[in-house]
C-alpha positions in Angstrom: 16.0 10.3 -8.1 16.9 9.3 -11.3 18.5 6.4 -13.3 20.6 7.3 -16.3 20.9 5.2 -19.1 24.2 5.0 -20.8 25.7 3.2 -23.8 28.8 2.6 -24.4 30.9 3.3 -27.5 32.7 0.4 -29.0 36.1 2.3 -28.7 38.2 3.9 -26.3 39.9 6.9 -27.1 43.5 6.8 -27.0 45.7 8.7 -24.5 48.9 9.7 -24.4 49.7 9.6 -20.6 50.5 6.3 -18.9 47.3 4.3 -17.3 46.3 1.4 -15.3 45.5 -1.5 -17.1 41.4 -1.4 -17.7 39.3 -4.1 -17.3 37.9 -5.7 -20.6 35.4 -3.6 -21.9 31.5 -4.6 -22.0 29.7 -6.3 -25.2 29.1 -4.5 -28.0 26.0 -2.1 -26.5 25.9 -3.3 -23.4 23.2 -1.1 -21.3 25.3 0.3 -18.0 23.0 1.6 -15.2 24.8 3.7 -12.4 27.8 1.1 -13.6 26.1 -1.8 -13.2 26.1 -4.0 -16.5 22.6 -5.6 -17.2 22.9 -8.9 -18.9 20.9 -11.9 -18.7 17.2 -12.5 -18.2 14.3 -9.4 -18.4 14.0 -10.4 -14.7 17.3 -9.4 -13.7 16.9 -6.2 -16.0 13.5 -5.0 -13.8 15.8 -6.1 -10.1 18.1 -3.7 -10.9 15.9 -1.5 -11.7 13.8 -1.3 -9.0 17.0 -1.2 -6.7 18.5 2.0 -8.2 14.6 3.8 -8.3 14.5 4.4 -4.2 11.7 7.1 -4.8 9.8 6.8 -7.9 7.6 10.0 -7.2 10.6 11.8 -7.7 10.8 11.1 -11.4 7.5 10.8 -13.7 9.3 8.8 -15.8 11.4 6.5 -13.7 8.2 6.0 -11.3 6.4 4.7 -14.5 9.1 2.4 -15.5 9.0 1.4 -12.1 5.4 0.2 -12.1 5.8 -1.6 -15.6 8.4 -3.3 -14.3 6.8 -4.7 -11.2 3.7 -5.5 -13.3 5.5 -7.8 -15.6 6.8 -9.8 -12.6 4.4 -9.8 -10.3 1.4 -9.2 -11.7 -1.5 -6.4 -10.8 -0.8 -5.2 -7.2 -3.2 -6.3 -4.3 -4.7 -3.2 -3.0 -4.5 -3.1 0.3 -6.4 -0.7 2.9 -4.7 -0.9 6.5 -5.2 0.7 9.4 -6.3 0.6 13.1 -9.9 -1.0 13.8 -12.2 1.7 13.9 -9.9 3.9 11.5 -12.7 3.9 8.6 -11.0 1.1 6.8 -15.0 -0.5 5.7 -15.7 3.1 4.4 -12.6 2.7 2.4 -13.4 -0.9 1.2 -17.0 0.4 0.6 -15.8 3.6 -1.8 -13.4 0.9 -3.8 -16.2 -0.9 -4.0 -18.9 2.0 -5.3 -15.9 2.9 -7.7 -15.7 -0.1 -9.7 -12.7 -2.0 -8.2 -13.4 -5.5 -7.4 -12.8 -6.5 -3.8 -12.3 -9.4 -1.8 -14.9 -10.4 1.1 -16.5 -13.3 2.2 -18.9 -12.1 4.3 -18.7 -13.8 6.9 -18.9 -10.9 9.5 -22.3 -9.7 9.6 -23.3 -6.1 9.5 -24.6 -4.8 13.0 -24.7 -1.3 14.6 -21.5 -0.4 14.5 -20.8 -1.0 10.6 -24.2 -0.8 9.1 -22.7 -1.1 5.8 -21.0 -4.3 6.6 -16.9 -5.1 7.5 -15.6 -6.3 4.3 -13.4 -8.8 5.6 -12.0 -12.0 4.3 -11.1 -14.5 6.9 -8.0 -15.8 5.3 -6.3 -12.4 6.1 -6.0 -13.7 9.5 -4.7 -16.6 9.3 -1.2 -14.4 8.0 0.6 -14.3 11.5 -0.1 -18.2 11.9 1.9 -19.8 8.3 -2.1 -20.5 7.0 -3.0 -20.7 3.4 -1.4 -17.7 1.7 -3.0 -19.2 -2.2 -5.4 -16.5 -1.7 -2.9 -13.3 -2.7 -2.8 -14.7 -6.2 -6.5 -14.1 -6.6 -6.4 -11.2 -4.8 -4.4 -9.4 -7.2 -5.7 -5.9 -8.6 -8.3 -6.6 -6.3 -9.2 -4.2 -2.8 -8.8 -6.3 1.0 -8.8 -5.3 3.9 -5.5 -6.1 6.2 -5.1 -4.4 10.0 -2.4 -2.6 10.7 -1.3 -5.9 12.8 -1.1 -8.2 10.4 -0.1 -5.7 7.0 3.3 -6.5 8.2 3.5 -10.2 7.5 2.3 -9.6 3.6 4.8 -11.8 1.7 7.2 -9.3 -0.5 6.8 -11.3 -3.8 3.5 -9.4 -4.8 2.9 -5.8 -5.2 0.9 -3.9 -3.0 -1.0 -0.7 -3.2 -1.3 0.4 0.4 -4.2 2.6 1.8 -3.4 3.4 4.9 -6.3 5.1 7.0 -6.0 6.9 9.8 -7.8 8.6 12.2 -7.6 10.7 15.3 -6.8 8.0 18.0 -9.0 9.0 20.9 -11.8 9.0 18.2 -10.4 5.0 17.4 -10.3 4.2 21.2 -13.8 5.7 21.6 -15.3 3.8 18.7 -13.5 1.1 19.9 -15.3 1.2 23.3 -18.8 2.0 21.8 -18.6 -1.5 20.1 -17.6 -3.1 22.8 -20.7 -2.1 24.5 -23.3 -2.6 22.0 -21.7 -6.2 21.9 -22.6 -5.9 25.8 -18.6 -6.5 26.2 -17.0 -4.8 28.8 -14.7 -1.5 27.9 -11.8 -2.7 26.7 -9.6 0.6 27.0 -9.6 1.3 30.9 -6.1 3.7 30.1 -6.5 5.3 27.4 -3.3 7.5 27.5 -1.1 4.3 27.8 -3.3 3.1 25.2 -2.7 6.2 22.9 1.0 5.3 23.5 0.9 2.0 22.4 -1.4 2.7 19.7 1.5 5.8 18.1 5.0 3.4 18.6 2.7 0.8 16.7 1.8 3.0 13.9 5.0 4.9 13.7 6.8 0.8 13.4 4.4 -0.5 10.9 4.8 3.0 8.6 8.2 2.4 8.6 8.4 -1.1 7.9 6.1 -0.1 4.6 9.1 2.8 4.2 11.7 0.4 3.7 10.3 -2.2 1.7 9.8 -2.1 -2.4 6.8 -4.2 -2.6 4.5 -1.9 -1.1 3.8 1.8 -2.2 1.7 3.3 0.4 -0.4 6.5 0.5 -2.1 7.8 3.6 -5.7 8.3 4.0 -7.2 11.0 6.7 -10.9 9.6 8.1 -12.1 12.9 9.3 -11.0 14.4 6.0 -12.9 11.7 3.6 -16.3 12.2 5.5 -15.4 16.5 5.2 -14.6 16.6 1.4 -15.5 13.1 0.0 -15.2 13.8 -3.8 -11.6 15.5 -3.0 -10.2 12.4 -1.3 -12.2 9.9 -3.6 -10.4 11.4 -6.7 -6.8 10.9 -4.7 -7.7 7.5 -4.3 -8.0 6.9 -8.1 -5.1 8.7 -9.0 -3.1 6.5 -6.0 -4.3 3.2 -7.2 -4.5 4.7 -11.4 -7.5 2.7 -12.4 -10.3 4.5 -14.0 -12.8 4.3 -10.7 -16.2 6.0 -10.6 -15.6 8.6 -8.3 -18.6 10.2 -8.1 -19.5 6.6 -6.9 -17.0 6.2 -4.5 -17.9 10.1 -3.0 -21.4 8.9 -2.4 -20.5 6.0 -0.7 -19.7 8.2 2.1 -22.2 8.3 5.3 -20.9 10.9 7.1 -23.9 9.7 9.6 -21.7 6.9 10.9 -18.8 9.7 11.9 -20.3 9.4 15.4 -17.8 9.3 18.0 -16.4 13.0 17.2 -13.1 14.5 19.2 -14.0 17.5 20.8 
């Protein structure tokens, strides 16, 4: 949907018929959007703007103004890839990576057999569910890291986020889940897996709504299966999502589909 910008005149024109008394009249080219006068600092000008544009893929134009606007407040968004454990979210960190876009690890998780290429995780992240050090988002901005789906949810709403969301057929998740586990020589740790697959939808289904309804993250969904089928395909989406000139021939080759090992039938 799309705003309309309308000046107004600097007279009325008269009419004969009887009226209400009218309000006084704006400034002298005041800018009215959906009848709302913007006055006042640039800041106020991008709020309202970003409250009237609801769906900025809608309009070209209006989802353009829309991202200038958010860049001159908050800076370059934190791109963010979410997702279950075991959805491919290191694959995704590892294509941003082979594409050019700096991303934020500390390497302290070690690569092992079940992520040969490494995790690409930052251990600030988890401190976000327990009021830890949250200094780190300022760095992190136009910058990849990684946030689970648990803990994407408690992402302050004064940055901008670019949210890639993987996802992955969930008795594939459970059983990659499991095969760690037991290469750790940890016991299974999904005994039920159709209460499991339960818990694991009304989870999803909450946290895609909550990044719905909120205006600081723009979100675009990411299918594992489809990545390791048609990498190049997929890798060029991704560059178009986050619009940052990323070597996607890069980010294609990045993809092992070796490591697609626990298959649903």
């Amino acid at each position: 949907m799309s705003a309309r910008l309308t000046l107004t005149s600097e007279k009325q024109p008269i009419v004969a018929r009887k009226q209400p008394l009218v309000p006084e009249r704006p400034p002298r080219r005041a800018i009215v959007l959906r009848g709302i006068r913007l006055v006042g600092p640039l800041t106020f000008l991008f709020m309202q703007i970003e409250r009237t544009i609801t769906r900025p893929a809608a309009s070209p134009s209006m989802g353009l103004l829309n991202r200038v606007s958010r860049r001159l407040r908050y800076g370059r968004p934190i791109v963010v890839v979410s997702g279950l454990p075991r959805s491919g979210t290191s694959m995704a960190m590892k294509m941003l990576q082979a594409g050019g876009l700096p991303v934020l690890t500390d390497g302290a998780r070690p690569s092992d057999l079940s992520n040969p290429d490494g995790y690409f995780e930052f251990e600030l992240v988890k401190q976000l569910d327990k009021n830890g050090d949250l200094t780190w988002l300022r760095n992190a901005r136009g910058k990849g890291v990684k946030v689970i789906s648990w803990l994407v949810t408690w992402l302050p709403e004064h940055y901008d986020y670019r949210v890639i969301f993987m996802q992955r057929d969930l008795d594939e998740v459970m059983a990659s889940q499991n095969a760690m586990l037991l290469q750790r020589g940890e016991p299974r740790g999904i005994d039920d897996p159709d209460s499991m697959r339960q818990i694991y939808a009304r989870h999803l289904d909450q946290v895609y709504r909550f990044l719905e309804e909120r205006g600081c993250f723009t979100t675009m969904t990411v299918n594992y299966a489809e990545v390791v089928g048609r990498p190049f395909v997929e890798a060029k989406r991704l560059a178009e999502f986050l619009h940052r000139p990323l070597d996607v021939e890069g980010m294609a080759a990045a993809v092992d589909p070796r490591l697609y090992r626990n298959r649903s039938a």
